[in-house]
Backbone as CSV, one residue per row, in Angstrom:
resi,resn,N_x,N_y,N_z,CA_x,CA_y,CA_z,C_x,C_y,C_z
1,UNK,-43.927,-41.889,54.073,-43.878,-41.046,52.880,-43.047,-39.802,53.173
2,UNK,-42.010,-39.171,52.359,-41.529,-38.557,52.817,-42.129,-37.044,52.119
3,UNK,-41.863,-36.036,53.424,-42.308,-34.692,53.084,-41.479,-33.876,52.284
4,UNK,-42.189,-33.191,51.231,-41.288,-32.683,50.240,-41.313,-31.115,50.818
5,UNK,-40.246,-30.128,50.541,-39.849,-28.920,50.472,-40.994,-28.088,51.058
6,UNK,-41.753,-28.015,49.903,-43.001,-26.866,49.922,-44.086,-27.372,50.527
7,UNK,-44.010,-28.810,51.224,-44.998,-29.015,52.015,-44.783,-28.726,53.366
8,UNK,-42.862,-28.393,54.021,-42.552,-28.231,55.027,-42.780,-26.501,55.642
9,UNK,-42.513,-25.962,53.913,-42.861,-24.735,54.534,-44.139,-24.076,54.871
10,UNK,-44.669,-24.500,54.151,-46.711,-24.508,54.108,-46.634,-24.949,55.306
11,UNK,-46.601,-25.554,56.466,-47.253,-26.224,57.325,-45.858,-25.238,58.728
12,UNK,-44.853,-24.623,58.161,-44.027,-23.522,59.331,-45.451,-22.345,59.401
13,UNK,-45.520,-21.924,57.560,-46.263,-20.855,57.927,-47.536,-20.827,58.223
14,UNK,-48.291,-21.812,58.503,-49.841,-22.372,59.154,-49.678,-21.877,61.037
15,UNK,-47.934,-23.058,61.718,-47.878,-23.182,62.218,-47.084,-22.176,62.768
16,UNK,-47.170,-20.572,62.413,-46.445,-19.656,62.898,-45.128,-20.002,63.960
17,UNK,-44.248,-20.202,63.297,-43.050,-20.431,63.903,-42.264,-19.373,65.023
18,UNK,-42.197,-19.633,66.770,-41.474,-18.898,67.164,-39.865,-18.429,66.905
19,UNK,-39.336,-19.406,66.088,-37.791,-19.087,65.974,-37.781,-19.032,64.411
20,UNK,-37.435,-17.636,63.691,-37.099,-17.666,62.258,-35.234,-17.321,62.324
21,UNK,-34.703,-17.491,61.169,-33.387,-17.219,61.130,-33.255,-17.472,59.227
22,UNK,-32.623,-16.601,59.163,-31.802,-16.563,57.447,-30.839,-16.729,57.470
23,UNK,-30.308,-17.763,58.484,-28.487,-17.838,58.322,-28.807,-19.637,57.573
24,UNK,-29.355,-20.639,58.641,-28.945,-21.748,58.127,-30.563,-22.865,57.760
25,UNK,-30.669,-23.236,57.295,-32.019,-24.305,57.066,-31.955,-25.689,57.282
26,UNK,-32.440,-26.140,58.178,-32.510,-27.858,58.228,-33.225,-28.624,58.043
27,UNK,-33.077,-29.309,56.935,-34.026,-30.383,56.706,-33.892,-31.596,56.798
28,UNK,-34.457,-32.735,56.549,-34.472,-33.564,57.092,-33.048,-34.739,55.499
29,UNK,-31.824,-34.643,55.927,-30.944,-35.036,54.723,-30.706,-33.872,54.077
30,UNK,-31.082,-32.346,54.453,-30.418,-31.380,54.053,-30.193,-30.152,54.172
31,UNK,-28.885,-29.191,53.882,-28.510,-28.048,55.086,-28.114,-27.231,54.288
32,UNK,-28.700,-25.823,54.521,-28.617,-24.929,53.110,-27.814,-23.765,54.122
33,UNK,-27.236,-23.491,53.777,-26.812,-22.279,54.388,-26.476,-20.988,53.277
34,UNK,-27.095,-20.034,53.975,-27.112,-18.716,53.212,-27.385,-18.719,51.534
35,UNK,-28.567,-19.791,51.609,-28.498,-20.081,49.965,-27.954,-21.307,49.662
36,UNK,-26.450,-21.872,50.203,-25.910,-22.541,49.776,-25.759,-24.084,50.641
37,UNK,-26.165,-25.175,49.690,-25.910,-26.626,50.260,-24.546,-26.745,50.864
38,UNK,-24.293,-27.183,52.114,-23.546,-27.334,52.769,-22.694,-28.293,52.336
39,UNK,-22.606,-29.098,51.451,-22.342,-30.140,51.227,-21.327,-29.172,49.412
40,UNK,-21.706,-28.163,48.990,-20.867,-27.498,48.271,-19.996,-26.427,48.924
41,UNK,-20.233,-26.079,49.929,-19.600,-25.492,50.979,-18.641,-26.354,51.070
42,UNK,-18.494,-27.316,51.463,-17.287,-28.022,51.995,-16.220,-28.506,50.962
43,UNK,-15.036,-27.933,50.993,-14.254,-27.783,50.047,-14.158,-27.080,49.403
44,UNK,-14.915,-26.104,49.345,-14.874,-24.954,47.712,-14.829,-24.000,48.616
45,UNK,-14.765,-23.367,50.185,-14.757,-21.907,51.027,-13.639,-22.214,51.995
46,UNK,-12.939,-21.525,51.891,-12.002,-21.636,52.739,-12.935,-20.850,54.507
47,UNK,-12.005,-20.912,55.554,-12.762,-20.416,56.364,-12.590,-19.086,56.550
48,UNK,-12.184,-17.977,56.333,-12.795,-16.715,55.957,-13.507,-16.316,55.186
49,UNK,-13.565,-17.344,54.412,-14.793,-16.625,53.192,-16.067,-17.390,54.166
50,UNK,-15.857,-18.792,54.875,-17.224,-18.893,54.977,-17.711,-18.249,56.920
51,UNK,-16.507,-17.502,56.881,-17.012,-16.753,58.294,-17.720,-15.108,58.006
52,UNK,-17.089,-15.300,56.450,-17.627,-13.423,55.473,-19.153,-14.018,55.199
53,UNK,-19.614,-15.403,54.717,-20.774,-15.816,54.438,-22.108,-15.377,55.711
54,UNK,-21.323,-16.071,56.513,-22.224,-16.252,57.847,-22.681,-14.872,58.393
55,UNK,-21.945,-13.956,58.327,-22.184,-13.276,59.203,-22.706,-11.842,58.129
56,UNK,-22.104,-11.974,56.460,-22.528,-10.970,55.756,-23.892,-11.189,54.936
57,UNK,-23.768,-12.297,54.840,-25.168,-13.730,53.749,-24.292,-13.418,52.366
58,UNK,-23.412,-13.343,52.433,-22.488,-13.585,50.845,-21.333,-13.866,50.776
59,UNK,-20.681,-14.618,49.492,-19.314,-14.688,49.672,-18.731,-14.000,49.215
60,UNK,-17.146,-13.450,49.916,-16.293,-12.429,49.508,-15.941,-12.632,48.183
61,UNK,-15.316,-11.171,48.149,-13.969,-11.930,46.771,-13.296,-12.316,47.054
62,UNK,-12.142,-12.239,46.275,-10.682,-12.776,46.718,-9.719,-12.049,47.601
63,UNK,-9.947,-10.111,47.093,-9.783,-9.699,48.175,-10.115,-9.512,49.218
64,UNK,-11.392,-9.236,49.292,-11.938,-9.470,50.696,-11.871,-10.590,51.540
65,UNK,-11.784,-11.466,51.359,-11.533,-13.388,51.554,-9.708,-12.859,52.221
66,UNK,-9.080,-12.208,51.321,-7.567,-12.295,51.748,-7.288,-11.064,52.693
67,UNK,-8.327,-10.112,53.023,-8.214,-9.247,53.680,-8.465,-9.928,55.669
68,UNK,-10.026,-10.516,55.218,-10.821,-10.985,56.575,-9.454,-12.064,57.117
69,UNK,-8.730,-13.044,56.316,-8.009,-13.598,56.649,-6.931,-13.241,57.246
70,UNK,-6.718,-11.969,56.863,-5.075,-11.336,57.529,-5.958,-10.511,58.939
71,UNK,-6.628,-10.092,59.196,-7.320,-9.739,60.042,-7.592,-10.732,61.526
72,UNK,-7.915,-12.212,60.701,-8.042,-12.842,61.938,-6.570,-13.318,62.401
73,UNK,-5.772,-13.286,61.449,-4.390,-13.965,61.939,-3.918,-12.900,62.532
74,UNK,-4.053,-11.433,62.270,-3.524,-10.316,63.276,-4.086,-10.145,64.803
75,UNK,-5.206,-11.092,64.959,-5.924,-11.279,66.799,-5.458,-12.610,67.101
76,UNK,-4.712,-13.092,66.512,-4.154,-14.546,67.121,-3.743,-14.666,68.277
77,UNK,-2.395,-14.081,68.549,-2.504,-14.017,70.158,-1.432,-13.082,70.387
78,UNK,-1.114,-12.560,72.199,-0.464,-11.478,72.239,-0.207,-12.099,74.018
79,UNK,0.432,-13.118,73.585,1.151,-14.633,74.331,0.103,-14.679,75.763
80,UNK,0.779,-14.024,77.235,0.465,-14.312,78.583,-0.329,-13.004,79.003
81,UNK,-0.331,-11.836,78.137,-0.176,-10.336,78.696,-2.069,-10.121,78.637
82,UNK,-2.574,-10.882,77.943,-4.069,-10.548,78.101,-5.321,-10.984,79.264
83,UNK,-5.612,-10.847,80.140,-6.578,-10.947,81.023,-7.551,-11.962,80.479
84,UNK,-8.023,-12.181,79.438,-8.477,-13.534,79.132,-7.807,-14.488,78.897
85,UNK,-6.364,-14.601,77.960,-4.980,-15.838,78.417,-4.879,-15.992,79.831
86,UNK,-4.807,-15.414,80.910,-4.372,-15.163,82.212,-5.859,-15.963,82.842
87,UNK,-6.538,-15.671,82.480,-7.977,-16.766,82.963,-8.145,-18.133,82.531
88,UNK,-7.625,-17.969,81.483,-7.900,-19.395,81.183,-6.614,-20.449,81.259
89,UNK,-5.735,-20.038,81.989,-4.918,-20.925,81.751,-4.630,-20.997,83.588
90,UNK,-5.477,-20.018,84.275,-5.753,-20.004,85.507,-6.862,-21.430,86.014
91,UNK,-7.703,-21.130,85.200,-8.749,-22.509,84.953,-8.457,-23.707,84.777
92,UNK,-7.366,-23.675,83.993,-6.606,-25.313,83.549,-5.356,-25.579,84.516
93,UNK,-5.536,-24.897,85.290,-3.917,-24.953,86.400,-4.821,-25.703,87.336
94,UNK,-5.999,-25.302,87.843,-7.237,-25.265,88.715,-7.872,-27.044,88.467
95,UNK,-7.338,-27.344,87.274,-7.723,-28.736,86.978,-9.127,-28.918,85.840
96,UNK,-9.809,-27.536,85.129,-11.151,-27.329,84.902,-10.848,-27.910,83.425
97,UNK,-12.205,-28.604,82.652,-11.748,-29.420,80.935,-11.563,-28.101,80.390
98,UNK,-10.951,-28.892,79.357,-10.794,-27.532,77.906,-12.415,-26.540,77.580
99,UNK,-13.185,-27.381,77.425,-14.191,-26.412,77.288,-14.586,-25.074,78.558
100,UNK,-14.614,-25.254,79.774,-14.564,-24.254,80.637,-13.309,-23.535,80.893
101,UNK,-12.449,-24.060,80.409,-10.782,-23.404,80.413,-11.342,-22.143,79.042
102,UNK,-11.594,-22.512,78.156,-11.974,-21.613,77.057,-13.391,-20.667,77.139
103,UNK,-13.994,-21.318,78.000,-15.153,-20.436,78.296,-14.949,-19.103,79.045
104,UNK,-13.915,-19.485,79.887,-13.682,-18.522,81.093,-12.874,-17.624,80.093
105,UNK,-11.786,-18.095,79.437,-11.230,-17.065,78.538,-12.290,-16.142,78.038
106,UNK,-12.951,-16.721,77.406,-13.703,-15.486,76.215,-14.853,-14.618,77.264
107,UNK,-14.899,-15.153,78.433,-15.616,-14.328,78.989,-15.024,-13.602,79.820
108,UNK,-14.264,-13.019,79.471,-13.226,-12.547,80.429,-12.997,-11.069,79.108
109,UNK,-13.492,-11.113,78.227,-13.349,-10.087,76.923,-14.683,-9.094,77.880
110,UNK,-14.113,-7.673,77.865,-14.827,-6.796,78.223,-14.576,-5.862,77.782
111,UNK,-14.858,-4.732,78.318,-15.017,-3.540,78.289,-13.332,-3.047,78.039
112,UNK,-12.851,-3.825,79.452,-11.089,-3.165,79.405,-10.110,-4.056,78.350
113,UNK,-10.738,-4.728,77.801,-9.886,-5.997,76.950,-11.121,-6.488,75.553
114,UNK,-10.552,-6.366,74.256,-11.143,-6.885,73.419,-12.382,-5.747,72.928
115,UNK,-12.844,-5.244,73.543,-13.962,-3.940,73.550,-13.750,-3.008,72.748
116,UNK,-12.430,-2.859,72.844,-11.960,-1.082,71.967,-12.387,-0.953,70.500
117,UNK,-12.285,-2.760,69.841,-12.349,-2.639,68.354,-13.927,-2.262,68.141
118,UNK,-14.738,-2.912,68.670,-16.120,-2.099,68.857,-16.266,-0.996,69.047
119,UNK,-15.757,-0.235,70.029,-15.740,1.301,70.320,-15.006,1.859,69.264
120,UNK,-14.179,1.713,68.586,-13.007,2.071,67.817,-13.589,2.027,66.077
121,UNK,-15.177,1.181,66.331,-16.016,0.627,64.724,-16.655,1.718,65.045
122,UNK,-17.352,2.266,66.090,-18.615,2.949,65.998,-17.868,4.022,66.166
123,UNK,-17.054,4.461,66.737,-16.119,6.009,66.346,-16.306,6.232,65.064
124,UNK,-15.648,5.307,64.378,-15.334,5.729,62.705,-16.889,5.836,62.780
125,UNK,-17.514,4.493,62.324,-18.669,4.906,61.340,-19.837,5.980,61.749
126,UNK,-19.397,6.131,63.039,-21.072,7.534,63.395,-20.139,8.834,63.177
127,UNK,-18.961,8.678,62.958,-18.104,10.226,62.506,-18.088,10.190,61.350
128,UNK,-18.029,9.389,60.568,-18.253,9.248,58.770,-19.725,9.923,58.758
129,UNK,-20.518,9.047,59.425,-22.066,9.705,59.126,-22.246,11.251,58.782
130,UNK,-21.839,11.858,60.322,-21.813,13.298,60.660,-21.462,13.649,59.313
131,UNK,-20.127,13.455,58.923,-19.925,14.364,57.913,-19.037,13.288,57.039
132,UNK,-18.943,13.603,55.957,-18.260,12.529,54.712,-17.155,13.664,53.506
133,UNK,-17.433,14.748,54.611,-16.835,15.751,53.234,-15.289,16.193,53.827
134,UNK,-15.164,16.363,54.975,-14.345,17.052,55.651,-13.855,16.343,56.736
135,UNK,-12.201,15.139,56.277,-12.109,13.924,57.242,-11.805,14.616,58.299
136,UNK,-10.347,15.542,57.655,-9.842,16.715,59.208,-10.632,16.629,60.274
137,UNK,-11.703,17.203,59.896,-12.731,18.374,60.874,-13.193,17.194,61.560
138,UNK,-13.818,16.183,61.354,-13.968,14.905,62.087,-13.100,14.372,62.795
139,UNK,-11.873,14.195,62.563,-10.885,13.329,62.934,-10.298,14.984,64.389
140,UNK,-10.558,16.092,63.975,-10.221,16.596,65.153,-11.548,16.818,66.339
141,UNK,-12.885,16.768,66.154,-14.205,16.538,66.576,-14.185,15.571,67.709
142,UNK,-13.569,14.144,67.245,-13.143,13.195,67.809,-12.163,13.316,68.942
143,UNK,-11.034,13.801,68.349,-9.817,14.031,69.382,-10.222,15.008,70.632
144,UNK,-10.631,15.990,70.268,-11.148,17.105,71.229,-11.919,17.113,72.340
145,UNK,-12.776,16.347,71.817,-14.285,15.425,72.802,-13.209,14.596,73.533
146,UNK,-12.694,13.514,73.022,-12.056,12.749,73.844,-10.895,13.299,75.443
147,UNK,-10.572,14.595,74.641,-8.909,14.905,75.725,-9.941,15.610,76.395
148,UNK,-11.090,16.437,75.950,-11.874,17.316,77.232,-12.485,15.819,78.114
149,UNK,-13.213,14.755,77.755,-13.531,14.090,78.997,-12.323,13.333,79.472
150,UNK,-11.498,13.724,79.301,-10.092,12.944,79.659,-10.180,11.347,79.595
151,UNK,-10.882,10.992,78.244,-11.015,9.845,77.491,-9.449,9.188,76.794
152,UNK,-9.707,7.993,76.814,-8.777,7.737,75.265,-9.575,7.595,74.226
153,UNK,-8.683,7.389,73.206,-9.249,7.542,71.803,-9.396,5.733,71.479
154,UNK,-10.279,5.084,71.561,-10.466,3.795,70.623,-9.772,3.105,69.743
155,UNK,-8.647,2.415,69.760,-8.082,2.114,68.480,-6.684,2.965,68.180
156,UNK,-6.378,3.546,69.726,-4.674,4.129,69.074,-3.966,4.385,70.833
157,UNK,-2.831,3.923,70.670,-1.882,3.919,72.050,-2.072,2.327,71.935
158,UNK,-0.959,1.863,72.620,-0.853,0.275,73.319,-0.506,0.329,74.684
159,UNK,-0.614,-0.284,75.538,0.007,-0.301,76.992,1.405,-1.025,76.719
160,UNK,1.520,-1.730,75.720,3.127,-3.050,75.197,3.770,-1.976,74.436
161,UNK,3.091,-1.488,73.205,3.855,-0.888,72.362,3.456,0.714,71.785
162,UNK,5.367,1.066,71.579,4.494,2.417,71.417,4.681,2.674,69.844
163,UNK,4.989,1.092,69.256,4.015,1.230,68.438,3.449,0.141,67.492
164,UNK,2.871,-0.371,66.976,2.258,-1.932,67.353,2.563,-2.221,65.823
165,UNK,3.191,-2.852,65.776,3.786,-3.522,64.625,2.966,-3.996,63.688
166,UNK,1.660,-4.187,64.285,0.750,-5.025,63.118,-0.380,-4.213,62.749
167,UNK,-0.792,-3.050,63.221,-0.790,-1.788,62.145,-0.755,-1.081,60.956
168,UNK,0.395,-0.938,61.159,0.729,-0.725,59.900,0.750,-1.632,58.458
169,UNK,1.050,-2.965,58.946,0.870,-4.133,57.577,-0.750,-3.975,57.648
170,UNK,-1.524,-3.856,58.497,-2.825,-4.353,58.291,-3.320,-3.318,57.071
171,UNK,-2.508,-2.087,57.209,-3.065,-0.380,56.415,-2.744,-0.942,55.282
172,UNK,-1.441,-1.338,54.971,-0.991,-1.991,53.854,-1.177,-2.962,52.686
173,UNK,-2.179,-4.091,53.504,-2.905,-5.276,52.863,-3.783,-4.821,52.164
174,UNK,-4.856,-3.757,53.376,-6.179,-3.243,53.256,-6.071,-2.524,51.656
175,UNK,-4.931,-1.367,51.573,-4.617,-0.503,50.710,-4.343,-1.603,48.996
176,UNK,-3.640,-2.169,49.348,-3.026,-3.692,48.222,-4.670,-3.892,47.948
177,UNK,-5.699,-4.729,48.557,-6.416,-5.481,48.625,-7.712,-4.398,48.031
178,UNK,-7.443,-2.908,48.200,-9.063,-2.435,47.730,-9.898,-2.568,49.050
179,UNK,-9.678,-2.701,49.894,-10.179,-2.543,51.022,-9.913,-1.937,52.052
180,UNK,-9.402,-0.599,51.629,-9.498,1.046,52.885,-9.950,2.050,52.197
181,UNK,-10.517,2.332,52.770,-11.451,3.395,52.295,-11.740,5.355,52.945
182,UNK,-12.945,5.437,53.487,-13.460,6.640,54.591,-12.780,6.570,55.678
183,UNK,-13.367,5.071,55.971,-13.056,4.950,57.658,-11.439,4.927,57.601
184,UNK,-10.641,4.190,57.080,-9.347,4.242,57.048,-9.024,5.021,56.830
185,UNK,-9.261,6.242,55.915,-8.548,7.590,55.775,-8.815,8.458,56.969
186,UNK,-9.845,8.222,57.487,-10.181,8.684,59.322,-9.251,8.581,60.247
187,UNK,-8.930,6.905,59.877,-8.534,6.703,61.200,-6.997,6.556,60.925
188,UNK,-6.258,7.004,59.851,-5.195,7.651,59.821,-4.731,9.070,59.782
189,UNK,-5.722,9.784,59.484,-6.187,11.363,59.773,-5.808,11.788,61.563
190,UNK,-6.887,10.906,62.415,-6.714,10.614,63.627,-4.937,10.407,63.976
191,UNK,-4.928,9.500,63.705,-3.114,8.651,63.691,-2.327,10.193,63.962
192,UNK,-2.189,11.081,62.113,-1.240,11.878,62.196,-1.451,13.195,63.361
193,UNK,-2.718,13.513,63.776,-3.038,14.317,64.994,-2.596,14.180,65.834
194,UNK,-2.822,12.725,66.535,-2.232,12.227,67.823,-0.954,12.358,67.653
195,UNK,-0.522,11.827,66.682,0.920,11.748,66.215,2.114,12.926,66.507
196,UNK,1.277,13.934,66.100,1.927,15.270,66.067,2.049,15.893,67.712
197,UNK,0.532,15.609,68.151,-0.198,16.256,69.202,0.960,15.770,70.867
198,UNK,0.667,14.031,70.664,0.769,12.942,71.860,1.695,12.357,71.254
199,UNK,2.159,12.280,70.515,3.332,11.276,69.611,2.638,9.460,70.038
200,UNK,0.913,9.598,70.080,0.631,8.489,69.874,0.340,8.091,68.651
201,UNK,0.408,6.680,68.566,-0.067,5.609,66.917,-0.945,4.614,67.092
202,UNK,-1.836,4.284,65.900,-2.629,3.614,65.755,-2.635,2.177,66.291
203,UNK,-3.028,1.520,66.888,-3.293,0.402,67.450,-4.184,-0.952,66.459
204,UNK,-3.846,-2.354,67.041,-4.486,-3.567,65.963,-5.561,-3.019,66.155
205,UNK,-6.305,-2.360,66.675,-8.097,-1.857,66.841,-8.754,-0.774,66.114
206,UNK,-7.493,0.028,66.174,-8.005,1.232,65.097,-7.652,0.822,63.731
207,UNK,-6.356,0.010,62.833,-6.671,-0.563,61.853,-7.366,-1.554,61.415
208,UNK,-7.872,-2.603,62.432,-8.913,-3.452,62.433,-9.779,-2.863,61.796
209,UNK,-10.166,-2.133,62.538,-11.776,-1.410,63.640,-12.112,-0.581,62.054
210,UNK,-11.579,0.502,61.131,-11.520,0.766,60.266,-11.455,0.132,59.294
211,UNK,-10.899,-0.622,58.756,-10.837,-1.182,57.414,-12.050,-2.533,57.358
212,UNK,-12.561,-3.250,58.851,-13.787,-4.281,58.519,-14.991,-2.644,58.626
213,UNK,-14.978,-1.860,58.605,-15.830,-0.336,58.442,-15.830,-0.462,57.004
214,UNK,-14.920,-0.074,56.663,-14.665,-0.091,55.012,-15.670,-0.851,54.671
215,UNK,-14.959,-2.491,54.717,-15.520,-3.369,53.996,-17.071,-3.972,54.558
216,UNK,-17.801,-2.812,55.259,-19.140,-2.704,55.520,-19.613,-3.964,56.932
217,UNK,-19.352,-4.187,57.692,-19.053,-4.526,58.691,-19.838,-3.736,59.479
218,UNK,-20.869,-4.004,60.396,-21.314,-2.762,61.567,-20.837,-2.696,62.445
219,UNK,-20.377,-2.016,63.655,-19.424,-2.369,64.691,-19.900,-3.227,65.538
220,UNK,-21.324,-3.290,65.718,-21.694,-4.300,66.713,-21.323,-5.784,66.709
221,UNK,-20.656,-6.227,65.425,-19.628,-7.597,65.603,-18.183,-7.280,65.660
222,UNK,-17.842,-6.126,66.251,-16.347,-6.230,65.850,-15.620,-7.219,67.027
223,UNK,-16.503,-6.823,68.512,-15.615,-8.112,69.513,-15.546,-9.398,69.022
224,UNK,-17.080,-9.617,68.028,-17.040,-11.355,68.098,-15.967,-11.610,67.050
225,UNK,-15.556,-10.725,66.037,-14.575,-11.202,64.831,-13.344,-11.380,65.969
226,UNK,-12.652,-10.285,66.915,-11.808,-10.352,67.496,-11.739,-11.996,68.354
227,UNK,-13.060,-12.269,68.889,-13.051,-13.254,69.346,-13.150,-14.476,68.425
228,UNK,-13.093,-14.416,66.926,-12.858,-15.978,66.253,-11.317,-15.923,66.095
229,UNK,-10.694,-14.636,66.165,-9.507,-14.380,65.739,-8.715,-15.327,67.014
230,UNK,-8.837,-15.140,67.821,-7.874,-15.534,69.625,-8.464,-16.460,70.322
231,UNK,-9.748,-17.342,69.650,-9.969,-18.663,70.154,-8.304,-19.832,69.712
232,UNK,-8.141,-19.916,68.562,-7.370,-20.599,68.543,-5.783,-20.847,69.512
233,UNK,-5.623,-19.264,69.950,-4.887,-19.057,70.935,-4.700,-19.616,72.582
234,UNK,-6.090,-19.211,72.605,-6.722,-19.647,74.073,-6.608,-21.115,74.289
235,UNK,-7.071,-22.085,73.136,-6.935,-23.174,73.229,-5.304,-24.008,73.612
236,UNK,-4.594,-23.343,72.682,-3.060,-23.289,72.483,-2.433,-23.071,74.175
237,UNK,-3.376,-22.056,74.685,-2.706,-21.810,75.777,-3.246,-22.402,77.358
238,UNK,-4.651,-23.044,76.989,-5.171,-23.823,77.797,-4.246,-25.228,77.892
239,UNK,-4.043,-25.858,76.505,-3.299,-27.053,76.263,-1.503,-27.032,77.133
240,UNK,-1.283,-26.087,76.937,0.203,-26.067,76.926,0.388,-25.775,79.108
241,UNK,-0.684,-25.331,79.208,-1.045,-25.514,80.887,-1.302,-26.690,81.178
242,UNK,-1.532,-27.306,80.611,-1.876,-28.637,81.341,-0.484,-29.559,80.743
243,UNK,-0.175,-29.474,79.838,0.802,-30.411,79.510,2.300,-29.704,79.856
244,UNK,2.414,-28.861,80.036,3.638,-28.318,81.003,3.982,-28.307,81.820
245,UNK,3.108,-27.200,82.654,2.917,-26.562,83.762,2.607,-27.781,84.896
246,UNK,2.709,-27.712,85.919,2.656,-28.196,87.702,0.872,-27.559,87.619
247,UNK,0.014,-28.576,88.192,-0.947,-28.234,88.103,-1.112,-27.915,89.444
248,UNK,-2.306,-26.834,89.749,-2.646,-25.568,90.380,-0.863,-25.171,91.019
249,UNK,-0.778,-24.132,89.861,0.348,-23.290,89.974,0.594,-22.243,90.691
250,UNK,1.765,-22.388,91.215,1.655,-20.958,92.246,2.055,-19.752,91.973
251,UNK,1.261,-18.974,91.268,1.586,-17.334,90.720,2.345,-16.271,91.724
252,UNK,2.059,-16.607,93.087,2.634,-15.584,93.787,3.007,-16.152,94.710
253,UNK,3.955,-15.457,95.652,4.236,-16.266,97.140,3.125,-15.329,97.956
254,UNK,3.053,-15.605,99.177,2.100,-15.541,100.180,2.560,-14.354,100.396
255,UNK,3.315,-14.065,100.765,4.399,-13.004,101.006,4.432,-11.740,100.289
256,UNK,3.805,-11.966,98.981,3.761,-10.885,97.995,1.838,-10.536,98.440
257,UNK,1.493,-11.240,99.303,-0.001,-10.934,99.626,0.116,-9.866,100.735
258,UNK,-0.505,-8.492,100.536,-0.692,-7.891,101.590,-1.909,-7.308,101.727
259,UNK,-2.472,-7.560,103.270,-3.957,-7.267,103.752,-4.114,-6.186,104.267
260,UNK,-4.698,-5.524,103.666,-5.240,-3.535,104.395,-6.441,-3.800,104.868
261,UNK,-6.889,-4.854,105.149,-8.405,-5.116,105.959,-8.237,-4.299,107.629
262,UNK,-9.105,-4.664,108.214,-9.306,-4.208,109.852,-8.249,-5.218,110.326
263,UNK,-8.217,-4.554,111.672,-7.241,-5.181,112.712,-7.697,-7.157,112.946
264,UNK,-7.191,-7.368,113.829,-7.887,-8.716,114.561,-8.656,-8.230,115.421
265,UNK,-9.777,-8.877,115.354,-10.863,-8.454,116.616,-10.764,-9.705,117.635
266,UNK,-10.743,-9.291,119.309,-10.108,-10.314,120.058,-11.219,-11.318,120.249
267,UNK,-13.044,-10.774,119.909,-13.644,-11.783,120.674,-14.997,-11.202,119.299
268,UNK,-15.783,-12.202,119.496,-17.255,-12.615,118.397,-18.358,-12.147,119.564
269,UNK,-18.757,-11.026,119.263,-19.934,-10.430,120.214,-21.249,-11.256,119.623
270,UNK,-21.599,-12.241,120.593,-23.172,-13.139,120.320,-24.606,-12.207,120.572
271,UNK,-25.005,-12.067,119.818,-26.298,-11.012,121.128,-27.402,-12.043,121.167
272,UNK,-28.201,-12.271,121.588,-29.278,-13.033,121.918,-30.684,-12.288,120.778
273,UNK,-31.049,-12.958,119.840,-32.034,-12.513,119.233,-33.533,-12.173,120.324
């Protein structure tokens, strides 16, 4: 006999359930996600709207849908120069499957790589908090704190470019699309300071990092958006190692290895326990 709906949930909440979640529901022939049958999901959401679903519990509009989309195609990739490309294609030289070739990539996103757009979310939005009246006075609050701990600023300078090309279109879409707002007027406030100050510019992290602010975003997902953005990359670049490349490749000569360790020691002193 089969169990209907309201008899499955009557018998979760009897049976106090250790794992709850409001993202997806499984039943037995059927899969609701965020409200919605999966089975109308498929075909009618493109995948930014249903990565805006998952992670917001609603679907975008059209601008927002065309915003999140230009967003992930702006973390696509940034070719050999990133420390997680450089791992994972280290992994697939090494002989390791695609899935640990890609694992090692994304875990290779830290603090010094991929991190900033997080640091660069919670800049804006706990400086919006402080104050909402007076962007200036914030946007120099920020700068000041930063050059006294001899910090950088989150979201502006590149180590490639001095000045990052995809920036500025991102300000542009956002602006088109109805989607820049506080945080974006911040974190171009910021921009013209540095600008003037350091003749530095905004970075993919500080227009990222700002405009998913805008569009209400908390910063504590900004790595993982970065990271749906540059999976497809990683893969691209795991593949193209193995089907190219001389497997376990030789990055350096021996020669370019130099040891500042201790001398040679002439003999292994045994002592007798």
């Amino acid at each position: 006999m089969a169990i209907g709906r309201e008899t499955i949930e009557n018998m979760l909440k009897l049976s106090n359930p250790k794992w709850k979640t409001s993202v997806t529901r499984v039943e037995p022939n059927r899969i609701i996600t965020r409200g919605y049958p999966q089975e109308d999901i498929i075909g009618n959401l493109s995948f930014p709207e249903m990565v805006y679903l998952l992670i917001k519990g609603e679907i975008p509009s059209k601008n927002e849908s065309n915003m999140l989309e230009a967003i992930l195609i702006s973390f696509c990739d940034h070719s050999v120069t990133p420390p997680s490309t450089q791992a994972a294609r280290l992994m697939a030289s090494a002989g390791s499957p695609m899935h640990a070739c890609v694992s090692g990539g994304l875990l290779a996103f830290g603090k010094n790589h991929a991190g900033a757009i997080e640091r660069a979310m919670k800049t804006f939005q706990e400086g919006i908090k402080r104050s909402k009246d007076n962007i200036e006075t914030v946007a120099l609050e920020i700068i000041n704190k930063s050059l006294e701990k001899g910090n950088k600023i989150p979201g502006f300078g590149h180590r490639y470019h001095t000045e990052d090309p995809r920036a500025p279109k991102l300000i542009e879409l956002a602006k088109k699309c109805g989607c820049s707002g506080i945080h974006t007027e911040l974190a171009l406030t910021i921009q013209s300071i540095l600008l003037e100050k350091k003749g530095i510019r905004m970075n993919i992290d500080g227009a990222n990092g700002a405009i998913l602010s805008d569009m209400g975003f908390d910063w504590s997902i900004g790595t993982g958006v970065f990271m749906i953005g540059r999976l497809p990359a990683i893969i691209a670049h795991v593949h193209e190692e193995k089907t190219r490349e001389e497997p376990f490749r030789k990055l350096f000569d021996i020669e370019e290895i130099y040891y500042d360790g201790v001398d040679e020691k002439k003999s292994i002193d045994k002592k007798e326990k």
